[in-house]
C-alpha positions in Angstrom: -15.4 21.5 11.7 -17.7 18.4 12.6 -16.3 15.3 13.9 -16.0 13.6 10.8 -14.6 16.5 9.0 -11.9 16.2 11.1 -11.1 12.5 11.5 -10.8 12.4 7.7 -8.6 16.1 7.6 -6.5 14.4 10.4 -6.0 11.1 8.5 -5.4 12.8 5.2 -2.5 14.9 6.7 -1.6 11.7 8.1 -1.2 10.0 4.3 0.3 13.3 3.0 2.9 13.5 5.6 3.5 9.9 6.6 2.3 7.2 4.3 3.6 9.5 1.3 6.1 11.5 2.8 8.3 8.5 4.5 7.2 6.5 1.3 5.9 3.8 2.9 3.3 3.1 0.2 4.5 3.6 -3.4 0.7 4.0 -4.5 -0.5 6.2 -1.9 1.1 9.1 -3.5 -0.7 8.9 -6.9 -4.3 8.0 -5.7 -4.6 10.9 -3.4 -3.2 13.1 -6.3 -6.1 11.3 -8.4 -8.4 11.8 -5.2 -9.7 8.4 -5.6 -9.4 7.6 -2.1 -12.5 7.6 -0.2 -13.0 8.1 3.7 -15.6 6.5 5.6 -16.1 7.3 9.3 -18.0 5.0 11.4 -18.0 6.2 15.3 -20.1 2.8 16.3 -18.5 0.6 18.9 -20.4 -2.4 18.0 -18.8 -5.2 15.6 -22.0 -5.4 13.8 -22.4 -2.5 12.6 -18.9 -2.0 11.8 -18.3 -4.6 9.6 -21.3 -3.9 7.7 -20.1 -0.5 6.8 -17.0 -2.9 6.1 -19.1 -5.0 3.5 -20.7 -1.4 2.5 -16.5 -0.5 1.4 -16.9 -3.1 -0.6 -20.0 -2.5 -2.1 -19.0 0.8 -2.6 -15.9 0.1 -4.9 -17.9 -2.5 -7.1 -19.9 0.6 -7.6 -17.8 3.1 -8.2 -14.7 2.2 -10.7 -13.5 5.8 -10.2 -13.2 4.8 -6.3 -9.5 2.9 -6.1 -9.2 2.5 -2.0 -11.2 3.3 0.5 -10.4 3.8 4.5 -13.2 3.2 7.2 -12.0 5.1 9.8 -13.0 4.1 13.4 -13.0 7.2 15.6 -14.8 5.9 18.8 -13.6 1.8 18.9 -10.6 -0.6 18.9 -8.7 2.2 21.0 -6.7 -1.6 22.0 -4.4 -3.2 19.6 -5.7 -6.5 20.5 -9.3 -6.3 20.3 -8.9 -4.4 16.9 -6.8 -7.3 15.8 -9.7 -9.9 16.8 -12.0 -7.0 14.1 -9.6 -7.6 11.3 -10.3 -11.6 11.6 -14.2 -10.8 11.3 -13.1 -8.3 8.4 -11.0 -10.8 6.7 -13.7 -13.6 7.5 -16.4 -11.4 5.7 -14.3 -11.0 2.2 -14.3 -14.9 2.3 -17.8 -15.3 3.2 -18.8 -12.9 0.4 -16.8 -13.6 -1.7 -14.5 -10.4 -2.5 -11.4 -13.1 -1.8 -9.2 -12.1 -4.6 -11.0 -9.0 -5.8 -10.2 -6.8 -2.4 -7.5 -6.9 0.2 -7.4 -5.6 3.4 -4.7 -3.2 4.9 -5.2 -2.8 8.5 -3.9 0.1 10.2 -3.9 1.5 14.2 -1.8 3.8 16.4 -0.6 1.2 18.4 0.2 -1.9 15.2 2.9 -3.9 16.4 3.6 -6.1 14.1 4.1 -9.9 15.2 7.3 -10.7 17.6 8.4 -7.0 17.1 9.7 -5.1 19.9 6.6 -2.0 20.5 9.6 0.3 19.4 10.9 -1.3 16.9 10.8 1.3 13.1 9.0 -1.2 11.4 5.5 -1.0 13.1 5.1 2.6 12.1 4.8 1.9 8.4 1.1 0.4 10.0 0.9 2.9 12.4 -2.0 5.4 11.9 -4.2 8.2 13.7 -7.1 6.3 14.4 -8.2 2.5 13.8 -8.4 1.9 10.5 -9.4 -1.1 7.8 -8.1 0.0 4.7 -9.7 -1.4 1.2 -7.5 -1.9 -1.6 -8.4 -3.3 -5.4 -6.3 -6.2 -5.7 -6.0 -6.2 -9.4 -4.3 -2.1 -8.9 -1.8 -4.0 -6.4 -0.8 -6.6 -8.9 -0.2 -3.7 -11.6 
């Protein structure tokens, strides 16, 4: 198994077990039945080039109607919470700037998420807590449904 094989095994075990399994996500369950989740695995350090596989994600899903999420999964970057926090600003920045506002939203995942003022232990941070840096693409229309 190749590197990428295994990033998107590992985080697909992770969604089975975790995201479904402790019900964190009351959709999760029913798109990877559907498999209409798709995994993108980008091993670049450099901002650049990750967000535009970012913009790719989204260019993907107006493509691809059949395609309800997808997960760019950053296996070699934003190992710190912090600088991976100062990523989903440029990601969020990007929807704006090209207009996806409204038509996309961005979940954010990493194995350190702490969510702001919480204690690094405290329950709550693991419902965002994944096995890798993630920026996670959803459909907003699906979330409003």
């Amino acid at each position: 198994m190749n590197s990428v094989e295994r990033a998107v095994t590992e985080t697909k075990t992770w969604i089975t077990n975790v995201v479904v399994g402790c019900n964190f996500c009351p959709f999760a369950a029913r798109e990877l039945k559907l498999d209409t989740i798709h995994y993108q695995v980008e091993a670049s350090s450099k901002p650049e080039i990750i967000l535009q596989a970012f913009i790719n994600e989204c260019k993907r899903l107006d493509e691809n109607e059949n395609i309800e999420t997808s997960l760019l999964i950053l296996t070699e970057s934003y190992k710190d919470f912090e600088d991976y926090l100062d990523l989903v600003d440029l990601a969020e920045q990007l929807i704006e700037e090209e207009d996806y506002e409204g038509i996309y939203q961005l979940a954010s995942f990493h194995p350190d998420y702490r969510f702001a003022g919480a204690a690094p232990d405290d329950p709550a941070n693991f419902t965002n807590r994944s096995v890798y840096p993630m920026l996670h693409l959803l459909r907003e229309e699906s979330i409003e449904r």
